[in-house]
C-alpha positions as CSV (number, residue, x, y, z in Angstrom):
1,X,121.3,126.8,90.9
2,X,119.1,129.3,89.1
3,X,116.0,127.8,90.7
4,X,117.3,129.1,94.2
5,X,116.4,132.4,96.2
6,X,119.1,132.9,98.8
7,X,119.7,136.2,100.8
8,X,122.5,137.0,103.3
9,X,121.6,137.3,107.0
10,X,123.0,137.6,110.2
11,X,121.7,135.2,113.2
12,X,119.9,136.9,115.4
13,X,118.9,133.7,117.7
14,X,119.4,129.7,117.9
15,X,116.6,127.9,119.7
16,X,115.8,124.1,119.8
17,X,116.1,123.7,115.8
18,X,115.1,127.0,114.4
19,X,117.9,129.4,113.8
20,X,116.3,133.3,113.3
21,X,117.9,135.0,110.8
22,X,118.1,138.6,110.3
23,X,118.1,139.8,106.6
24,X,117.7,143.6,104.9
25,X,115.9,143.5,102.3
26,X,116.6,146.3,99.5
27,X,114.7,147.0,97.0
28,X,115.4,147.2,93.3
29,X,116.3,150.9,93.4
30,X,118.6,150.8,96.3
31,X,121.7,150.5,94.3
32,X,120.9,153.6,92.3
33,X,123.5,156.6,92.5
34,X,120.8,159.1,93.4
35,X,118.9,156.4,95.4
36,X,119.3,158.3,98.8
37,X,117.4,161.2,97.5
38,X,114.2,159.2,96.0
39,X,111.5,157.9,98.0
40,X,111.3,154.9,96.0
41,X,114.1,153.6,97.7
42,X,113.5,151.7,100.8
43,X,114.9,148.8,102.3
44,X,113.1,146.4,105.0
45,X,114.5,144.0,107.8
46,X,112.9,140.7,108.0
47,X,113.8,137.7,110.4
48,X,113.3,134.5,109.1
49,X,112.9,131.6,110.9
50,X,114.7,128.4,109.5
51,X,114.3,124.8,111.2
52,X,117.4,123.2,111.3
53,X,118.5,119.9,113.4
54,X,122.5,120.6,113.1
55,X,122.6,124.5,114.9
56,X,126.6,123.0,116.0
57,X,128.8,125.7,114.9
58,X,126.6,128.4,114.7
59,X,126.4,131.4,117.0
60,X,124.8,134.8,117.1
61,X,126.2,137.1,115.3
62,X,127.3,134.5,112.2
63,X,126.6,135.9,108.0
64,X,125.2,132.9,106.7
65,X,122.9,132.3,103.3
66,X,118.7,131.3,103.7
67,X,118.0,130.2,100.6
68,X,114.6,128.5,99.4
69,X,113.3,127.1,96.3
70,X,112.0,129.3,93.7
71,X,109.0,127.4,93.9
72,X,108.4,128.3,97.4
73,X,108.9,131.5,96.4
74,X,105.9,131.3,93.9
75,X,103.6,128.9,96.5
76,X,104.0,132.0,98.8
77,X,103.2,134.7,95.9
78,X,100.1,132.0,95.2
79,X,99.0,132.1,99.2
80,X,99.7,136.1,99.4
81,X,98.2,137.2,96.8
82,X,97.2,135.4,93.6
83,X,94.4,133.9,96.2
84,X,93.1,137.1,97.8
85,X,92.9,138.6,94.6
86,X,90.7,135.7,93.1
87,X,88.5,135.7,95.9
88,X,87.7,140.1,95.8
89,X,87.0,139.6,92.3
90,X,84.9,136.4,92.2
91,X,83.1,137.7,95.5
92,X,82.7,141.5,93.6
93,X,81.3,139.5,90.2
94,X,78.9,137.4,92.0
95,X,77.4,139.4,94.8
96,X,77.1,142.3,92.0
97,X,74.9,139.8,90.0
98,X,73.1,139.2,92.9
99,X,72.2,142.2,94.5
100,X,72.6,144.8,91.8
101,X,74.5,147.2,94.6
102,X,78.1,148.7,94.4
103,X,79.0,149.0,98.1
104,X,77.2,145.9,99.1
105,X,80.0,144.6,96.4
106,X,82.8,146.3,97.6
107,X,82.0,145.4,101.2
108,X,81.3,141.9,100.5
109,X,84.9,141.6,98.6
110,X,86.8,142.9,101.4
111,X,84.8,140.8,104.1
112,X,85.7,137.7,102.3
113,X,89.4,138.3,103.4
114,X,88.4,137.8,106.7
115,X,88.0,134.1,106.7
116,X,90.7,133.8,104.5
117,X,92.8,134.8,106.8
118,X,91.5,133.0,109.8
119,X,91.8,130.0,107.6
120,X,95.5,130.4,107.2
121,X,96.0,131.4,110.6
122,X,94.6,128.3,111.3
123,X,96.2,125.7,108.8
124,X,100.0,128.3,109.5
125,X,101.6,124.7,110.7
126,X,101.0,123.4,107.4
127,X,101.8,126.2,105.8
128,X,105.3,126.3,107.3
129,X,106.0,122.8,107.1
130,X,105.9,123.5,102.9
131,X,107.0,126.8,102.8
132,X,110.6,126.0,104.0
133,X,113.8,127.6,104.0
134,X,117.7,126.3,104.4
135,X,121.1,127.3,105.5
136,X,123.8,127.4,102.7
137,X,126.7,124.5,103.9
């Protein structure tokens, strides 16, 4: 099962098919002996939300395994920040061309997020529906 991601959790919540799970997220430093005393080392909480029709047998408070796909894992990195990236660069490139000016470049990249964002606000059903994660039997 190399082509898995899986993280332990802790349910925080069961409702109507989604089960929220709470994981920490450490980074790659964290186990390092003088870890505590480095900035570098953080670690974040994160609740995920997994759809699931069988919730029988699982309560709060349960340690259970969200795993995903690796490629959802890269379809996210895609979405989050291969895109974005694209779109500054192209939007720098071309209005540069264009209009000859730096900040009318740099403003132009960073407005272009904006709808790039509203569009996956939009289209976030879809998005979820493919960007899925299970519980580990």
């Amino acid at each position: 099962m190399s082509n898995v991601i899986s993280h332990t959790g802790v349910i925080d919540s069961i409702d109507k098919g989604v089960v929220r799970v709470r994981i920490v997220q450490h980074s790659a430093c964290s186990s390092c002996k003088v870890a505590s005393y480095c900035n570098s080392a953080e670690s974040k909480e994160k609740i995920i939300d997994v759809r699931c029709n069988d919730t029988d047998g699982r309560m709060v408070g349960d340690t259970v395994v969200v795993m995903a796909a690796q490629a959802v894992g890269m379809k996210a990195v895609v979405i989050a920040f291969v895109v974005p990236l694209i779109l500054i660069l192209l939007t720098i490139v071309v209005t540069l061309h264009l209009t000859g000016k730096e900040l009318t470049a740099a403003l132009s990249g960073m407005a272009v997020l904006f709808p790039y964002y509203a569009l996956l606000y939009v289209f976030r059903r879809q998005i979820e529906r493919r960007l899925t994660f299970f519980l580990k039997e």
